[in-house]
Each structure stands twice: as C-alpha cells, then as structure tokens.
N, C-alpha and C positions, 0 to 999 in steps of 0.2 A: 504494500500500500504506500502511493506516495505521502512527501510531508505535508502537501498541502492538503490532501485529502482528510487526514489525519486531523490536520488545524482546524478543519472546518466541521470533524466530528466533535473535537473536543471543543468550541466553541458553540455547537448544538448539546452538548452534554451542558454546559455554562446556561444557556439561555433557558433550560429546560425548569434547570433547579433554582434559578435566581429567584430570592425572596425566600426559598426553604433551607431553612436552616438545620430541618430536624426531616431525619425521615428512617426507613427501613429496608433491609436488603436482604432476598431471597434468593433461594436458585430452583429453577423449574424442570431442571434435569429430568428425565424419566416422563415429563407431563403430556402427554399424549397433545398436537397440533388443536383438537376439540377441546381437551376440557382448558388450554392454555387460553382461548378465545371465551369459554365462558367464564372465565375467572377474569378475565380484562371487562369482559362486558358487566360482570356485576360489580366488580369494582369502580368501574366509569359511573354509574347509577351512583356510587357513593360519592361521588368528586375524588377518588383517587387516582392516580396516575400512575403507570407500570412501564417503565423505561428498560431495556435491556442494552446493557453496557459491555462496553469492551475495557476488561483490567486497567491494562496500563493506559487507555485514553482517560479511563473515569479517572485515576486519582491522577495524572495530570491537570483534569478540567476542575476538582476540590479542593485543587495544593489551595490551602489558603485561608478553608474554609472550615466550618464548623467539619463539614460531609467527610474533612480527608479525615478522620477517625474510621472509616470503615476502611482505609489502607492495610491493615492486618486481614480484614474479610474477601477482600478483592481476590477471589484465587475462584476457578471453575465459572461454570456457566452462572453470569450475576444480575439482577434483576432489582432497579432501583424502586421504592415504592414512594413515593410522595403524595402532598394534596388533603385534602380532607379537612375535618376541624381541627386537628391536630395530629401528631405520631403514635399519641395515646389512640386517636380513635384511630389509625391505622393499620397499629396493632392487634386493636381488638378483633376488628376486621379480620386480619390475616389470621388470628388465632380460630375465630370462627368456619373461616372454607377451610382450614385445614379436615375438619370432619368429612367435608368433600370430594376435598382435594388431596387426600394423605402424603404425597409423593412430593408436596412443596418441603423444599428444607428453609426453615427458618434460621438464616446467616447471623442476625440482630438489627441493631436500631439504635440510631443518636436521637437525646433529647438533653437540650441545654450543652450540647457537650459531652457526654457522657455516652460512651457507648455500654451499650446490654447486648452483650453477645450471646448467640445460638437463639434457640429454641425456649431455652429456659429465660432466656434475657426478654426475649422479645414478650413472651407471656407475662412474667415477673410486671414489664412496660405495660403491656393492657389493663391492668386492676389499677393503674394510677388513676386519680383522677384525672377528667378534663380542665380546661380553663375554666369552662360555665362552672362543672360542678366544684370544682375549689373554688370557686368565688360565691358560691352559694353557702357550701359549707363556712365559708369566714362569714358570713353574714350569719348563717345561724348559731357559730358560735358566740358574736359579739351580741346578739339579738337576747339568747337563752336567758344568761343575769337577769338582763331586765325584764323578762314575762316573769321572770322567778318571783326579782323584788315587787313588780305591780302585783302580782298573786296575794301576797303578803301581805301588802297593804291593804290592796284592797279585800280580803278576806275578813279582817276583823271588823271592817270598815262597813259591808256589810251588813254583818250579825247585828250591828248596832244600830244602823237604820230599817233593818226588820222589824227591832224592837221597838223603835220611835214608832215606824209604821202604825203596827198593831195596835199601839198603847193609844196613837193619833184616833184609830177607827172606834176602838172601847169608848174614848173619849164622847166623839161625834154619835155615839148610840146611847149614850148614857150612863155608861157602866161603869161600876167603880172598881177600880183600880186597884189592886192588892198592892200594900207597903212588903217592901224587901226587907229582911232582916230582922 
C-alpha cells in the first residue's frame, strides 16, 4: 500500500473518531458476513458506530489521543466501537448481543483515560453509571437530607395541628373540652 494511500486512511481513521474521546474495541473474527451486518444494523439503531481498522494505521491516527490507550489491544482483526450516549452505554450494548452474537471477542474500552481490558473490562465498564444516571443519583443524594429533615419537621408539626383541628370542631359544636393532666 502506498504512503499516501495510507495518509489518507489514517486521516479517515482521525475524522471518524474526532470529538470521541472514549470508546470500545472488538474483534469479529469467526463472525459469519450475516450476522456481522446484523450486528452493524442494530447497532446503527443505537447511534453506534462500528469502524474496522487496520493496527498500525489506527494507532498512528490516536498517537495523541485519549484512543492511543488501546495500543497494547491493536493486534488481530480490530473493530472500533464508538457513538452512542456514552462508552458506558456502548458497553452495555456490546455486553448484550454478545448472547447473540457469542463469537465477538470483547478487546476492552477507554473511559476518561482509562482502559478496561478484555471481556471482563468491558462488562466490569457496562454496570457504571451513565452521565444522566450519575447526575440523577447526585441529585438524589443531595435531595435525601432534606425530605428526611422536612419529614421531621413536618411530622410533629402535624400531630399538632390535628389536634388544634379537632379541638377547633369540638369547639364550633359545642363541646367541652377535657382538661389535660
């Protein structure tokens, strides 16, 4: 292959993944031409992206980047996975057609910098939370306290104007009033 040919893959490997910073790498070895097409197809439904690379153009096109952490994985038939709501959800994904699709090998996956290698990386990645749902859960951990403390207060707060309540109606009907103590 000439260099400029070469230039202009890894230049198309650049443009692919510009803006992802986090993604996942498979190999689809063994995957029969059919079920490698339904697994692209359902993946596209998800907004993921399924790139297949060549070793030494791909970490060429990453030197630089969050992506060149999958330099150690780069070896055999390699398979970029991007796109989606995040790497977590890509993960998941990819954990799920694996019931389908057994014959995928799970390489691993960068998030924040970090790679989770194999099979057990990339699953270990899928149980994180998303963006959405850690930003929910930080809300409902800053949220909790305070239903705790309004419970509280307003609990005895309450009992106390039941008791006004009542005493209020006794009153309006005529009725007397038992002394406390």
């Amino acid at each position: 292959m000439s260099k400029a040919i070469k230039n202009m893959i890894i230049r198309d490997y650049k443009a692919r993944v510009e803006g992802h910073t986090d993604a996942a790498l498979i190999s689809l070895r063994g995957v029969k031409g059919i079920d490698t097409t339904k697994l692209r197809k359902l993946m596209r439904e998800k907004k993921i992206k399924l790139t297949t690379v060549r070793n030494s153009l791909a970490k060429q096109a990453f030197k630089g980047t969050t992506l060149s952490g999958f330099d150690p994985l780069l070896e055999g038939a390699s398979v970029i996975c991007y796109g989606g709501a995040s790497v977590v959800h890509v993960a998941r994904e990819l954990v799920g057609v694996l019931k389908e699709f057994p014959l995928i090998e799970l390489k691993g996956a960068i998030l924040d910098g970090n790679l989770f290698k194999g099979k057990a990386g990339v699953t270990e990645l899928s149980k994180y939370p998303t963006r959405e749902e850690a930003l929910g859960q930080t809300v409902a951990l800053l949220l909790g306290p305070a239903k705790t403390l309004m419970a509280q207060v307003k609990g005895p707060g309450s009992t106390v104007a039941g008791i006004i309540k009542s005493i209020e109606a006794k009153l309006e009907k005529g009725e007397a009033i038992a002394k406390i103590g």
